[in-house]
N, C-alpha and C positions, 0 to 999 in steps of 0.2 A: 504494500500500500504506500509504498515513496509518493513521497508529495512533492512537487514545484512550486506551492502555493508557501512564499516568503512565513506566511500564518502558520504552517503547519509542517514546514518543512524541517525545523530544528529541533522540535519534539520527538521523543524517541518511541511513543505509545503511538502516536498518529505514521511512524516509520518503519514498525517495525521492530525497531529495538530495545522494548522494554522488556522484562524477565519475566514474561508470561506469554507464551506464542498461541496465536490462535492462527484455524485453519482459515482460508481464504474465505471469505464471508461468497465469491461467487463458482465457490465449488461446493459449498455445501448443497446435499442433499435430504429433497422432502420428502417426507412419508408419506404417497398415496394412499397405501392400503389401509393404514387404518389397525393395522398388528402390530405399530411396537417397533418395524424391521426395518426401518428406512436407513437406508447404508451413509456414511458421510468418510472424508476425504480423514487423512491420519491429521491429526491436532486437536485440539481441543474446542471446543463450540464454546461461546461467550456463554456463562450462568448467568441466570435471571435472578439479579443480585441489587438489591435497594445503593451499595457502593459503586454500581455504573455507571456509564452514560445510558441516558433516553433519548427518545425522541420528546419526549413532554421536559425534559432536564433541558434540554438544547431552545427548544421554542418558549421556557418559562424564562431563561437568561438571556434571550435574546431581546422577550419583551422590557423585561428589566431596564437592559443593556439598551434601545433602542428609545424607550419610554426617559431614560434619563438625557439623552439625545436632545429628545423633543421640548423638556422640560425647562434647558438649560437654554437652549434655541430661543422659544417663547419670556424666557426671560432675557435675554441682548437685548431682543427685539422690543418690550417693552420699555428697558431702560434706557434703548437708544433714544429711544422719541421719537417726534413726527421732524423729519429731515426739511422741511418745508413749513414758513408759517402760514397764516392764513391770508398773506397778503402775495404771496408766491414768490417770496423771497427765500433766499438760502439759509438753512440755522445751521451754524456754523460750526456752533457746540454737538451737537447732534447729529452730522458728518466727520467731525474729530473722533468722538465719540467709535461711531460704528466701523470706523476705517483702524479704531487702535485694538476694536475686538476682533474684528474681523484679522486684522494681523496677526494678535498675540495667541486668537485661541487655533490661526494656524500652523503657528510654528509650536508652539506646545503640544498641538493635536499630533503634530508630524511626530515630537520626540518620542511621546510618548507611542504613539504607535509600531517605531522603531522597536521601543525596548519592550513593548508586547510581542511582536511577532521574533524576536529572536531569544526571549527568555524561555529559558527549558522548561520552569517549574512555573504554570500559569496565575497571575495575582487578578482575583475578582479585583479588588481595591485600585490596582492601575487601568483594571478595565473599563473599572468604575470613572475613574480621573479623567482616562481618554475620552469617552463618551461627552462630561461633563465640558472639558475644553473645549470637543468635535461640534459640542451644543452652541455654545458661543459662538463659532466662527460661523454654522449655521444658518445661526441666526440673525448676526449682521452682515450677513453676505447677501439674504434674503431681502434683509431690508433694504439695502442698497441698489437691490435690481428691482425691486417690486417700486421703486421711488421712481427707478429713472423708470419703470415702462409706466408708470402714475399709476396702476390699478396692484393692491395688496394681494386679491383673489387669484393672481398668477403662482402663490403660494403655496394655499391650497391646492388648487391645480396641479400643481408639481407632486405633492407630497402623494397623493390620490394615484396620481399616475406611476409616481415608483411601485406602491402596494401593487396596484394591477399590474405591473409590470413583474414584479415579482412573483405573485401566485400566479401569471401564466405561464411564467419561467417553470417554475415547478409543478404546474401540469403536465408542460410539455417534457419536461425532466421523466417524471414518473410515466404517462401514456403512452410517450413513445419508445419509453424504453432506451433512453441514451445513453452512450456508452464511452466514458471517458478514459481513453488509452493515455500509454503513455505519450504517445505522438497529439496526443490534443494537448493534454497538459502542458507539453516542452513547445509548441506555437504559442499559445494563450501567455503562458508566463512571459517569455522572451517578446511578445509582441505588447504585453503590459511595460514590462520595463522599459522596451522603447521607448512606446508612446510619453510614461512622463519623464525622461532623460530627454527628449525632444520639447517636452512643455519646461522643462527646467533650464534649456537656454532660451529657449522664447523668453520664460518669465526675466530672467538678467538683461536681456536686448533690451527688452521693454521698459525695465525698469533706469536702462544706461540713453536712455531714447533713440536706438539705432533703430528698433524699430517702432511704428507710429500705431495708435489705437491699439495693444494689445498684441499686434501682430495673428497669431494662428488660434491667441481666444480673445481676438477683440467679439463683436456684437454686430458682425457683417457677414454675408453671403459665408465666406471663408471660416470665420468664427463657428457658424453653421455645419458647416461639412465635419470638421474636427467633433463639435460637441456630439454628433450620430456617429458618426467611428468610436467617439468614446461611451457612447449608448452603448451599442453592439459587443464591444469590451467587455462592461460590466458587467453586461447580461450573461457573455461564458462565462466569467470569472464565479456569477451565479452559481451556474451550473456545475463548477469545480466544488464549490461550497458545497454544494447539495451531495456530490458524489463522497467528498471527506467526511461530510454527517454522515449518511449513511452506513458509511463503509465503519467509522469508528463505532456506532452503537453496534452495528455485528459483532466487530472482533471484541465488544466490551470492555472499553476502553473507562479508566475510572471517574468518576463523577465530576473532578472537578476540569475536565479536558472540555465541559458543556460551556463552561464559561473561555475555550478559547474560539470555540465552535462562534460560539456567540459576537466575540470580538469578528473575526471573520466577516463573519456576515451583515454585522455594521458596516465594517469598514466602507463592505461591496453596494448595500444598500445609500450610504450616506455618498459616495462617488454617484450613485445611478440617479439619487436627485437632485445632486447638483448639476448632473450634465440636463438633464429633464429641464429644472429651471433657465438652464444658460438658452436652450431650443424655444422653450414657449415664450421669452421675453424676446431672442432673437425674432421668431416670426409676430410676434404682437409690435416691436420697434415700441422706442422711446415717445413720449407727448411730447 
């Protein structure tokens, strides 16, 4: 079960190599008949053990983990203010404001993220922190597009659209029976890394003024094409996530691996609405 996914790839239960081998979760065999006899592959089958992962352990830390997200989001966004007074003038405080959260809870989102996805031994409490940063930058990121497109319901809009974006991802996941080799994994991964090694010299250009409007994510035609490449991204990276849960609650992997489970699939969700956002303001254009 080697993982590419940066999340799960330094962990030794999610690899492989932790001191309890279980058989492949897609050799195992099921007992039609109904006697008891149903043959299975030599290793050991995960026990149905209250110190596991679940699938309800994985989807309770992820609400958790997602719900603190939202929680921390709704508050930037309320303590930024209205970016605009009523006279349609700039408040200036209130653009400081959301440009220094919108900074700090991305670079603290990034560190922490870091030291989540390469620590061996998983910390709810960092995963908690990240989340809580991730909320911040969220949230005045939100507010600052929803200002310039003038209407706030682009928001909502976005947020809605990851959810269905999500549970069709994992329709299509389980209906159709999708099968992630390791030839998917090693494109997906390597073609993630690209993409933001590619957005991390953009963002210096940009920042050095070589290049104008954001460059490859300014809020034009071109902004556009990138944010759906980076849709399409997410959405396998999805589907990677989906095969790691999976795979981990077979081989029974221990309870607290639910909450890396869970970081993961932030990560993958909180990237899918920001690109959602960056698309629905790009085709709705600024007042």
């Amino acid at each position: 079960m080697r993982s590419s996914n940066p999340v799960f790839a330094n962990n030794a239960e999610f690899n492989g190599r932790g001191t309890t081998q279980y058989a492949d979760p897609s050799q195992w065999k099921i007992d039609l008949s109904g006697d008891g006899r149903g043959t299975q592959t030599p290793g050991l089958q995960a026990p149905a053990s209250p110190g596991r992962m679940t699938l309800d352990s994985v989807v309770e830390k992820t609400a958790i983990t997602v719900g603190t997200v939202m929680v921390f989001a709704a508050i930037a966004w309320f303590t930024i203010g209205q970016m605009w007074t009523d006279s349609l003038t700039v408040n200036e405080t209130a653009v400081q404001r959301a440009w220094m959260f919108a900074m700090g809870g991305m670079i603290v989102g990034f560190v922490l993220a870091m030291v989540n996805s390469f620590k061996k031994v998983i910390s709810p409490a960092l995963v908690l922190a990240y989340a809580a940063a991730e909320g911040v930058f969220v949230g005045a990121f939100s507010k600052i597009v929803s200002t310039w497109v003038g209407d706030s319901t682009i928001v909502f809009q976005a947020v809605l659209a990851t959810f269905v974006a999500a549970g069709a991802t994992l329709a299509a996941y389980k209906f159709f029976n999708i099968r992630v080799t390791a030839k998917f994994r090693k494109v997906v991964t390597i073609s993630v890394f690209a993409f933001f090694a590619v957005m991390l010299v953009n963002f210096a250009l940009s920042m050095f003024g070589v290049l104008d409007q954001g460059g490859l994510r300014g809020f034009g035609m071109l902004g556009l094409v990138v944010s759906l490449f980076a849709i399409g991204l997410a959405v396998l990276c999805l589907i990677m996530d989906f095969d790691f849960v999976e795979r981990g609650v077979a081989a029974g992997l221990p309870e607290r691996e639910s909450w890396r489970a869970a970081f993961g699939l932030t990560v993958t969700l909180v990237w899918l609405y920001l690109e959602i956002l960056r698309v629905l303001a790009i085709l709705r254009g600024g007042d």
